[in-house]
NUTORMI-461790 format. One record per residue (C-alpha): x, y negated, z. Coordinates in steps of 0.05 Angstrom, whole numbers, padded with zeros to 5 digits, always signed. Example, Ala and Ser with C-alpha at 12.3 -4.5 7.8 and 13.67 -1.06 7.14 Angstrom:
<recs>
+00246+00090+00156
+00273+00021+00143
</recs>
This chain:
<recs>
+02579-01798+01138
+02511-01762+01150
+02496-01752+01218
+02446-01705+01241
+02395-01702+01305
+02430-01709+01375
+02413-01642+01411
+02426-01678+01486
+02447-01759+01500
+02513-01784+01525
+02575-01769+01556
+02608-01721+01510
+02665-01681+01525
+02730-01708+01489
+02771-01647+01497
+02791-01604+01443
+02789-01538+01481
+02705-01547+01492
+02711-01591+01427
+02726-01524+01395
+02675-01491+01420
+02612-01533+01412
+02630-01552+01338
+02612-01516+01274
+02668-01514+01218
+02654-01511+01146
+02716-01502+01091
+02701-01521+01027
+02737-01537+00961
+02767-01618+00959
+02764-01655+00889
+02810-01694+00856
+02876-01689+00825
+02919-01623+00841
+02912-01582+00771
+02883-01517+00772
+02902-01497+00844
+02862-01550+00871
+02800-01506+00849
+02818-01448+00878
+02845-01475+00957
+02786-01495+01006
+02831-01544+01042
+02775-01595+01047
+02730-01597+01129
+02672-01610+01159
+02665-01615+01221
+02589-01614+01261
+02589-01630+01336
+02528-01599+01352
+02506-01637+01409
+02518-01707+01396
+02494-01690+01320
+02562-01725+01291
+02590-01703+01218
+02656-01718+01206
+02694-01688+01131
+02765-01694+01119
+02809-01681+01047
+02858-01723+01054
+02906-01663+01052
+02924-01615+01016
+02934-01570+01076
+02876-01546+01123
+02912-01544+01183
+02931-01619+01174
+02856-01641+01155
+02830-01598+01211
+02873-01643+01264
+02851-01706+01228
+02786-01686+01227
+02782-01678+01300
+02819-01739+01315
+02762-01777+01280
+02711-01740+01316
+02744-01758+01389
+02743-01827+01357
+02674-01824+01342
+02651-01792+01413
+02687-01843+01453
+02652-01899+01414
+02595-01864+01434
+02606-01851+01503
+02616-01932+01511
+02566-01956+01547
+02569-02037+01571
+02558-02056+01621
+02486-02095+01647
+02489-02166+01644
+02469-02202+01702
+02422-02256+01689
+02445-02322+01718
+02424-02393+01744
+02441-02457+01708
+02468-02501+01766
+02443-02570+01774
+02494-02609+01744
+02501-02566+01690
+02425-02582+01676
+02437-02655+01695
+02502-02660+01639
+02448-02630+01582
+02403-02677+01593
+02448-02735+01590
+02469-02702+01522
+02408-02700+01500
+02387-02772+01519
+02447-02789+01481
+02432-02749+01421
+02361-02775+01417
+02392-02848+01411
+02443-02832+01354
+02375-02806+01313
+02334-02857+01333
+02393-02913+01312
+02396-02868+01244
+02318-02872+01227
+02283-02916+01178
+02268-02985+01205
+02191-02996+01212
+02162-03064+01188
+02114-03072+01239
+02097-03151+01225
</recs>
């Protein structure tokens, strides 16, 4: 889905009565099957949230009042993922005997490679 330029960063309002109003709508015809009505209904949304800059388009139905609620539910979807933010990480200390156990390992790994080297003829 194409997204366009976010007019103003996170949080983003999640409810549908301001959803409504900062959206744009378009209607426009769906393809696939359906016969010869399907070229004359403009079941098929698009919905533009303005200020976050998200697109979201649903035809999965024939009717526009259904795709309209689907199409906001993705949209709420989509703002919440945006509205995520984690959390900082707090950089923390190794403690000593968690330095003191890698070593060992790696004294211990440096003596299973040297046991698996080639043996040098040194006389």
């Amino acid at each position: 889905m194409p997204s366009r330029e976010p007019l103003r960063p996170p949080p983003y309002a999640t409810d549908r009565e301001i959803l409504e109003r900062e959206v744009e709508i378009e209607v426009f015809r769906s393809s696939g099957p359906g016969g010869q009505h399907v070229n004359k209904t403009e079941s098929a949304l698009r919905i533009i949230h303005r200020p976050s800059g998200v697109v979201v388009i649903s035809r999965d139905s024939p009717s526009q009042h259904r795709n309209r609620e689907t199409a906001f539910e993705r949209l709420v979807e989509r703002l919440v993922r945006l509205n995520h933010v984690p959390k900082k990480r707090v950089a923390t200390k190794p403690s000593r005997a968690a330095k003191q156990r890698r070593i060992e390992a790696k004294k211990i790994r440096t003596v299973t490679k040297r046991t698996r080297s080639r043996v040098r003829d040194d006389e």
